[in-house]
MMTF fields as JSON, N, C-alpha, C and O atoms, coordinates in Angstrom:
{
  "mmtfVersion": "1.0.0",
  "mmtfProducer": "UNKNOWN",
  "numBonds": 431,
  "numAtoms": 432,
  "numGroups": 108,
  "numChains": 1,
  "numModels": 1,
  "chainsPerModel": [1],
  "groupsPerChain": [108],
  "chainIdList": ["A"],
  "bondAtomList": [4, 2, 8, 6, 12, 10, 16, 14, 20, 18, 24, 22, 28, 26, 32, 30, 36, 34, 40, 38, 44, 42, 48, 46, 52, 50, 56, 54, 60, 58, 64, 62, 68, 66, 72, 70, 76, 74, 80, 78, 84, 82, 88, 86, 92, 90, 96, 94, 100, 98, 104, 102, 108, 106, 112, 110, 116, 114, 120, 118, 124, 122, 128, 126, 132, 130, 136, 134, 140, 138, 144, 142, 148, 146, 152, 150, 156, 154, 160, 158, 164, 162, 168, 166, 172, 170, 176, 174, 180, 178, 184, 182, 188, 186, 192, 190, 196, 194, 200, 198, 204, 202, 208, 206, 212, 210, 216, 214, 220, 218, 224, 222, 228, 226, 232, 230, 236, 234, 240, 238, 244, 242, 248, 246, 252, 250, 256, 254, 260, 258, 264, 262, 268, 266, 272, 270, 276, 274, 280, 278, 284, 282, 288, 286, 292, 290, 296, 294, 300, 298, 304, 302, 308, 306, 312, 310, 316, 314, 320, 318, 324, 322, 328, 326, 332, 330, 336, 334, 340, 338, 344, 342, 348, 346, 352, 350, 356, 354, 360, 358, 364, 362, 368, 366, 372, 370, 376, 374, 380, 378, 384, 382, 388, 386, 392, 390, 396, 394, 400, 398, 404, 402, 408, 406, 412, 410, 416, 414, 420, 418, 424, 422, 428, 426],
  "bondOrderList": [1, 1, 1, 1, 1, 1, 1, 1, 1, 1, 1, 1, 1, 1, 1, 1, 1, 1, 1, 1, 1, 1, 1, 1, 1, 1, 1, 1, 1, 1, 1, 1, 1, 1, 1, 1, 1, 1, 1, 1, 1, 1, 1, 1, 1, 1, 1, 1, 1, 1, 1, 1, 1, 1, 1, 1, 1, 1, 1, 1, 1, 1, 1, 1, 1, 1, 1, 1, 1, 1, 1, 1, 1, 1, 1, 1, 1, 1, 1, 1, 1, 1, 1, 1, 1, 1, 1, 1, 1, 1, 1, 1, 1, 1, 1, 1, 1, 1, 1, 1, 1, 1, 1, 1, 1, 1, 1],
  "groupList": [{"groupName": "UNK", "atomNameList": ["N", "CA", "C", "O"], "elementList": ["N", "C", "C", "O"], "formalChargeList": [0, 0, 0, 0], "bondAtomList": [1, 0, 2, 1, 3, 2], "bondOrderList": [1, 1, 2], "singleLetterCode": "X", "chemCompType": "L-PEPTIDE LINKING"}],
  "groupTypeList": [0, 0, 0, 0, 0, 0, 0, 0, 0, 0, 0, 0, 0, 0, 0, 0, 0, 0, 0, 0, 0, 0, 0, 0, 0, 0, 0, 0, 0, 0, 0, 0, 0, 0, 0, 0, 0, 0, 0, 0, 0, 0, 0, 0, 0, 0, 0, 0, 0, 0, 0, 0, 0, 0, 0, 0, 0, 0, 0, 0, 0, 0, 0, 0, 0, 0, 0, 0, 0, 0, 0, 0, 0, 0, 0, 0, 0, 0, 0, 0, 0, 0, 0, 0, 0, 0, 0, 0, 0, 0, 0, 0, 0, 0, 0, 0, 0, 0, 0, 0, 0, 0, 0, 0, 0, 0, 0, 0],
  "groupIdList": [1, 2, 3, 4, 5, 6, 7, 8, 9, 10, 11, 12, 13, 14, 15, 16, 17, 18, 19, 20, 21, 22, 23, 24, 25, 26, 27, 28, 29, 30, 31, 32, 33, 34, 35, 36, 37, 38, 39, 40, 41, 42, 43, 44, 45, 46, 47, 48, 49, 50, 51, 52, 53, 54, 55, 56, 57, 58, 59, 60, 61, 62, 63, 64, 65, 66, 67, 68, 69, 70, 71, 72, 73, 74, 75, 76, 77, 78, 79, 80, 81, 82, 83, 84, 85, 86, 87, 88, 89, 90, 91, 92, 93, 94, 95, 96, 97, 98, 99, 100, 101, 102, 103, 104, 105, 106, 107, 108],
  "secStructList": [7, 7, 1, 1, 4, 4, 4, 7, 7, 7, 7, 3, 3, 3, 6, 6, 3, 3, 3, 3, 3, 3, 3, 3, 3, 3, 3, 3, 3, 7, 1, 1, 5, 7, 3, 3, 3, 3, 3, 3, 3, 3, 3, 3, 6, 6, 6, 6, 3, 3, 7, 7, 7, 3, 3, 3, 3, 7, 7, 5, 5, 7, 5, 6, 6, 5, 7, 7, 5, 7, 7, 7, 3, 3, 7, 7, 2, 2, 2, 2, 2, 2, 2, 2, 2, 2, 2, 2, 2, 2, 2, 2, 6, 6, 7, 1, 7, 7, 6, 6, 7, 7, 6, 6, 7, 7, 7, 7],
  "xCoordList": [0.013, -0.398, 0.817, 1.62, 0.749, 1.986, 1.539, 0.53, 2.522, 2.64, 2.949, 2.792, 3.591, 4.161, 4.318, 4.262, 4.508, 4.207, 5.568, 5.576, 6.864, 7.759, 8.007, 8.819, 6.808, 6.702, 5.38, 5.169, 4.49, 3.057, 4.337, 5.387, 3.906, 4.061, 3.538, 2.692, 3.642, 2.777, 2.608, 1.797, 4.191, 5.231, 3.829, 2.864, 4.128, 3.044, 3.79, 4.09, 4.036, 4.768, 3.533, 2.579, 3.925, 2.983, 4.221, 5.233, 4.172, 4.908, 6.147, 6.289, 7.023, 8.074, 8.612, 9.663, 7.421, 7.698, 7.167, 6.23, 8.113, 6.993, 5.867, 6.109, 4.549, 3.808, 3.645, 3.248, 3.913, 3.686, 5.455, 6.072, 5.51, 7.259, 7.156, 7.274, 6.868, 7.082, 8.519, 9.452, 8.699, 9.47, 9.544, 10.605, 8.698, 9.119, 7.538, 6.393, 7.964, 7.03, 6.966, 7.995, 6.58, 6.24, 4.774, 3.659, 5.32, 4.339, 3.573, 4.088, 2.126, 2.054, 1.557, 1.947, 0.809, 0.611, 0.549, 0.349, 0.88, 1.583, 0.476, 0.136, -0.063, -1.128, -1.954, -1.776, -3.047, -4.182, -4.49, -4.254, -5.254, -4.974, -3.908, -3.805, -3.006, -2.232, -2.585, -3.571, -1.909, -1.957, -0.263, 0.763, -0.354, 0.691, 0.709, -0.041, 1.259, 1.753, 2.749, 3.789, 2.445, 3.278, 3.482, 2.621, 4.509, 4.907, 5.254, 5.826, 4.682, 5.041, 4.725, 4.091, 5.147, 5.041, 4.19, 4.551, 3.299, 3.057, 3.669, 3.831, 3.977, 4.199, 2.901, 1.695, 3.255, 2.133, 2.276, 3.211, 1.152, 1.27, 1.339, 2.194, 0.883, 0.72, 2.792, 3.6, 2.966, 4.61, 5.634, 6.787, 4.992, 6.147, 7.011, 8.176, 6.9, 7.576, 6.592, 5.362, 7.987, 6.801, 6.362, 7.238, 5.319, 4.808, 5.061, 5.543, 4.673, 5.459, 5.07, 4.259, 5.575, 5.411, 3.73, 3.021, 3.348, 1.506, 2.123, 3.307, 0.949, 0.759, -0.34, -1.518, -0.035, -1.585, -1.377, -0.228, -2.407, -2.759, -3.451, -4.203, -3.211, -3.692, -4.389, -4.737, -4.535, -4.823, -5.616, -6.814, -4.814, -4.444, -5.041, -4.796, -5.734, -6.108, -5.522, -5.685, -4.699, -4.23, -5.319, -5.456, -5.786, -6.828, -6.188, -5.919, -6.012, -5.584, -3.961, -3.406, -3.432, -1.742, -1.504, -0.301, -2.421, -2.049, -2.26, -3.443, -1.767, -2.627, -3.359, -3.143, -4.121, -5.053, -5.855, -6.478, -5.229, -5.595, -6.802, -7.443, -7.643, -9.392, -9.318, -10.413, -8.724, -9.247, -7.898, -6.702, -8.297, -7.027, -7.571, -8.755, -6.986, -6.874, -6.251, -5.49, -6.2, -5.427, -4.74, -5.335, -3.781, -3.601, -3.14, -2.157, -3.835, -3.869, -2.647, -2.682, -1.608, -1.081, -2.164, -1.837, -3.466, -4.518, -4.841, -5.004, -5.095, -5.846, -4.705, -4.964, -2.99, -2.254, -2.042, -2.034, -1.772, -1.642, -2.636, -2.438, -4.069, -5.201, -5.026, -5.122, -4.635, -4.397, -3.474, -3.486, -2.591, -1.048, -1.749, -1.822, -2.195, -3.042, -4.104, -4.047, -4.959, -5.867, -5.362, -5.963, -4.271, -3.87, -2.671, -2.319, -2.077, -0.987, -1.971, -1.761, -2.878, -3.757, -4.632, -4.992, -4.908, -5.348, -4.653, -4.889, -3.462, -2.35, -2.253, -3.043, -1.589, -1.498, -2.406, -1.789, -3.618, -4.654, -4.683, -5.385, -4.15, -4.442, -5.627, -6.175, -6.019, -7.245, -6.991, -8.008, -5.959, -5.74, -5.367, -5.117, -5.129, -5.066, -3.728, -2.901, -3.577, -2.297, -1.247, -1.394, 0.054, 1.038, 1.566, 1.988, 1.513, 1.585, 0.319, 0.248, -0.841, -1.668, -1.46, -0.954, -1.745, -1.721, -2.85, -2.899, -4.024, -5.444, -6.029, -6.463, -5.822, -6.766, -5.438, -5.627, -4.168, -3.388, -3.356, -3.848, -2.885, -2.744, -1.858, -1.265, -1.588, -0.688, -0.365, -1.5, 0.22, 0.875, 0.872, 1.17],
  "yCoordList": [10.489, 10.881, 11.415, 12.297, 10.846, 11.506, 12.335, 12.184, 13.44, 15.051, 15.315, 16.335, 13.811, 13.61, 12.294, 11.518, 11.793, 10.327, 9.444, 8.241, 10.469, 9.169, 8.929, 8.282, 9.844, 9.297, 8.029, 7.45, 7.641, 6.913, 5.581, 5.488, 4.632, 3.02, 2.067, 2.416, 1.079, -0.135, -0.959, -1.654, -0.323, -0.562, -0.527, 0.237, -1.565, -1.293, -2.193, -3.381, -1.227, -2.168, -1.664, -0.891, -2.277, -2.762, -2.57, -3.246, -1.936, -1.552, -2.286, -3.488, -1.639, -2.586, -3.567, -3.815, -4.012, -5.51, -4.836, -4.038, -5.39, -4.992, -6.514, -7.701, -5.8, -6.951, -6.912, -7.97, -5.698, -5.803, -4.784, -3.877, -5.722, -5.031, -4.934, -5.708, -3.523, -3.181, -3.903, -4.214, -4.121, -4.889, -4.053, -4.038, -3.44, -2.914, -1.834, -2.205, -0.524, 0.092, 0.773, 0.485, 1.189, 1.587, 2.561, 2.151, 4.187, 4.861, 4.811, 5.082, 4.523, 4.718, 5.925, 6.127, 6.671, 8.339, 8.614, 7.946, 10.23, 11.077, 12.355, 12.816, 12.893, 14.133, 13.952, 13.159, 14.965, 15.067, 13.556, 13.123, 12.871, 11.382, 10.747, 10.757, 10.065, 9.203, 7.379, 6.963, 6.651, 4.872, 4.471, 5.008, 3.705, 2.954, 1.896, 1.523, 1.03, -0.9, -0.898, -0.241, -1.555, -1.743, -4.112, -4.961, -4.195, -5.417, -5.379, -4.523, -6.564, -6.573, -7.742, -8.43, -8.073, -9.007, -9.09, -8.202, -9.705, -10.087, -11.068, -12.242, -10.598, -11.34, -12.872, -12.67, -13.755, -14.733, -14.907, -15.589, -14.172, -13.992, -15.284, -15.303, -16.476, -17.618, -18.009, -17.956, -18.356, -18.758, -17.577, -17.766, -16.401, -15.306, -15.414, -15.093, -15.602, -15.554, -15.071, -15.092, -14.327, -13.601, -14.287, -15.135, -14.583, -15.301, -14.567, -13.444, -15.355, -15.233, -13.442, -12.895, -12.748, -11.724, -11.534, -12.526, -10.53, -10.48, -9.149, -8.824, -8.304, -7.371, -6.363, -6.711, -5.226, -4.294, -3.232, -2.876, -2.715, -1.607, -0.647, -1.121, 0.81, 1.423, 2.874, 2.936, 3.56, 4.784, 5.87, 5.771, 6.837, 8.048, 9.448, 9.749, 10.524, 11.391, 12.536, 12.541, 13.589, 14.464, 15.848, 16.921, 15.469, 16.536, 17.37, 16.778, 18.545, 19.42, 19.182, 19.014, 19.214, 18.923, 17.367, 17.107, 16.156, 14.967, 14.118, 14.235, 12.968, 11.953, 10.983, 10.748, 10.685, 9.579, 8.227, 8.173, 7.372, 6.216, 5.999, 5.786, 5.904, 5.906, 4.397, 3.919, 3.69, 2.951, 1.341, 1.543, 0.442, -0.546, -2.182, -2.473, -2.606, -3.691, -4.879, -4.906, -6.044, -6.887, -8.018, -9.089, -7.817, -8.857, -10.55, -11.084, -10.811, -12.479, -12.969, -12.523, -13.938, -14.318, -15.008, -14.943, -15.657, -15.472, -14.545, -14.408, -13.356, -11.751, -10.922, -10.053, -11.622, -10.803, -10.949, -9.958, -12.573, -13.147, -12.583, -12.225, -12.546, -12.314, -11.251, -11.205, -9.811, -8.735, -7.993, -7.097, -9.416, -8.913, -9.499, -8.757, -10.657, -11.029, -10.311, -10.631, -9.362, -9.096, -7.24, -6.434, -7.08, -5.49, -6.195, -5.251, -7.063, -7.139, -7.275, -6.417, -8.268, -8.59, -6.817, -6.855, -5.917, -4.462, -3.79, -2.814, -4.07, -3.023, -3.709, -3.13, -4.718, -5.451, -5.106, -4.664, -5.17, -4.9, -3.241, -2.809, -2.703, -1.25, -0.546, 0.465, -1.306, -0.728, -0.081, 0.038, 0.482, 1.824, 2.473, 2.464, 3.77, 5.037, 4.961, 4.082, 6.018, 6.499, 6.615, 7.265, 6.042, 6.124, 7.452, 8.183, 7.856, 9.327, 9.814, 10.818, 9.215, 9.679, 9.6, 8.542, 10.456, 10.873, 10.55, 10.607, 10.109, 9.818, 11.109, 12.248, 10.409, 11.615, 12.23, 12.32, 12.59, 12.378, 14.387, 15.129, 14.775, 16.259, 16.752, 15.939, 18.204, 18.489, 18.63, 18.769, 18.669, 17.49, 19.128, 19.286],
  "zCoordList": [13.086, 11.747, 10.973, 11.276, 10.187, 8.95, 7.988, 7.299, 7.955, 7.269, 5.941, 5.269, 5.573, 4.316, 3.973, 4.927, 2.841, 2.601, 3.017, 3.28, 3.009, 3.519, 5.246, 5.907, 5.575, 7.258, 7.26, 8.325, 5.941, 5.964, 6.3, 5.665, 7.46, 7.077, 7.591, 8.414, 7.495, 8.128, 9.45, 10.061, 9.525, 11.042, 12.238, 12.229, 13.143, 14.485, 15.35, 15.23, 16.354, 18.202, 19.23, 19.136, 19.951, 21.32, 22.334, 22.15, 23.074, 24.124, 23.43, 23.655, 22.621, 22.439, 21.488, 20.895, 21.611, 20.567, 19.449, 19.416, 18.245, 16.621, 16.395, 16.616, 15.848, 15.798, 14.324, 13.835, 13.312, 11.798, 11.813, 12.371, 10.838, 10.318, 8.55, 7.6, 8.768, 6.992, 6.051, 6.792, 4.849, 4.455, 3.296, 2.672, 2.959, 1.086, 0.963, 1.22, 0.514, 0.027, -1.212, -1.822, -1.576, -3.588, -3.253, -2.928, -3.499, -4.299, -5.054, -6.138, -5.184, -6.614, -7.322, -8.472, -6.799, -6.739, -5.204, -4.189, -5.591, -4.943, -5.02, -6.11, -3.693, -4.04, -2.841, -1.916, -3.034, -2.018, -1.28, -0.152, -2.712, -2.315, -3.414, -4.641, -2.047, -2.514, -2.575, -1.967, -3.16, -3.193, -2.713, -3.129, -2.025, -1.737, -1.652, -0.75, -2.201, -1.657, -0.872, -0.926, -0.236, 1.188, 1.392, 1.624, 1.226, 1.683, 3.589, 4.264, 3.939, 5.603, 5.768, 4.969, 6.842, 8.183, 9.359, 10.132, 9.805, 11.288, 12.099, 11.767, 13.079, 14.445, 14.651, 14.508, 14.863, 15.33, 16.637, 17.055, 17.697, 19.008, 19.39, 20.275, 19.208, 19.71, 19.71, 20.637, 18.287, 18.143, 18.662, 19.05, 18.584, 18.623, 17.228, 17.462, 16.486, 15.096, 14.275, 14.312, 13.006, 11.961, 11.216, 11.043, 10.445, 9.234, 7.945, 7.804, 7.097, 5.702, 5.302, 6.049, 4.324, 3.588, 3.197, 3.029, 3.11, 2.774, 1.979, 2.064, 1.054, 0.359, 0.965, 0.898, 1.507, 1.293, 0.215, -0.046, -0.415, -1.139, -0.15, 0.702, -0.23, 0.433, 0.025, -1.154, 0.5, -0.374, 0.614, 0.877, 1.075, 1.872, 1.734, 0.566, 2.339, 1.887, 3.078, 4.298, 2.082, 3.209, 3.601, 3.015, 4.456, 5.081, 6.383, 7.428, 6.24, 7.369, 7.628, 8.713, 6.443, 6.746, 7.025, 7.06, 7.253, 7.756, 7.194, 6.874, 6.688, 5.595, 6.866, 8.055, 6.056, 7.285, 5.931, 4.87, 7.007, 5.711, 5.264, 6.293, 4.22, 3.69, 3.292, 3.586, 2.896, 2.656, 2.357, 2.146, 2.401, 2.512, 1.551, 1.382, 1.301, 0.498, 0.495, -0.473, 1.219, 1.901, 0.608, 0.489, -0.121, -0.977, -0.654, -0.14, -0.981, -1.005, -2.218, -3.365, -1.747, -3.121, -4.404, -5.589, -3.946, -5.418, -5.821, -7.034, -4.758, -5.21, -6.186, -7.018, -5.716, -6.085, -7.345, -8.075, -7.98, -9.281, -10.213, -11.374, -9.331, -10.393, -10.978, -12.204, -10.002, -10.332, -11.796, -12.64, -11.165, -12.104, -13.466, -14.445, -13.516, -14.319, -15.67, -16.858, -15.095, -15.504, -15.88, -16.59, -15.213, -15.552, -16.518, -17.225, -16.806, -17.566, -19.195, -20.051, -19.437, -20.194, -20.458, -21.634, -20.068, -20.352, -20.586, -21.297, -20.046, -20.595, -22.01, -22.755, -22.667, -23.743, -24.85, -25.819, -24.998, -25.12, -25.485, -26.399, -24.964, -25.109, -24.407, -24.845, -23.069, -22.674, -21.651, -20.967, -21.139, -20.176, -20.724, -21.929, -19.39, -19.981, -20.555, -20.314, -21.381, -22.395, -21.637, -20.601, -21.928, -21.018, -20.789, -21.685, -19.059, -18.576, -18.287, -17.578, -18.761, -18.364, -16.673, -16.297, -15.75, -14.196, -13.443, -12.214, -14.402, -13.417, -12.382, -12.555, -11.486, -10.116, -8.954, -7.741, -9.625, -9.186, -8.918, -9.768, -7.992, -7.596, -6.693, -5.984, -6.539, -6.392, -4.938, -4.481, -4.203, -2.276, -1.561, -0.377]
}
């Protein structure tokens, strides 16, 4: 369990071997509960080689000094386009919050 968010990652070995290898992570709030995107890799047990780059979204709640992950989001390169998609088109638009607005964001 991680104490602080730059110990949270995606990283996972098995006696040894890595079977998910983090590649790139991005904050996106910071607090009680936090969100993170995390870029990584799996191992393909069959080939023993990693397969291409994937996306998760995640989002963390620190209870008793420890963050523990609540909840996860597996991005698909369609899930990912759609995303970028449909938040680029709301932002444009003017239909989020005011820039700086912080959301549900609190203090670590």
């Amino acid at each position: 369990m991680a104490e602080n968010i730059a110990e949270i990652t995606v990283d996972l070995e098995n006696e040894g071997e890595t079977l998910v290898e983090q590649l790139d992570k991005h904050v996106l709030t910071k607090g009680v509960w936090s969100t993170i995107i995390f870029r990584y890799r799996e191992r393909n047990r069959k080939t023993n080689e990693f397969g291409p780059p994937k996306a998760t979204l995640r989002r963390y709640q620190k209870f008793k000094g420890v963050y523990r992950k609540r909840d996860a989001v597996n991005l698909t390169m369609d899930s990912a386009k759609s995303l970028i998609l449909v938040l680029n088109d709301w932002i444009n638009k003017g239909l989020l919050g005011a820039q700086g607005d912080q959301g549900d964001q609190e203090e670590e």
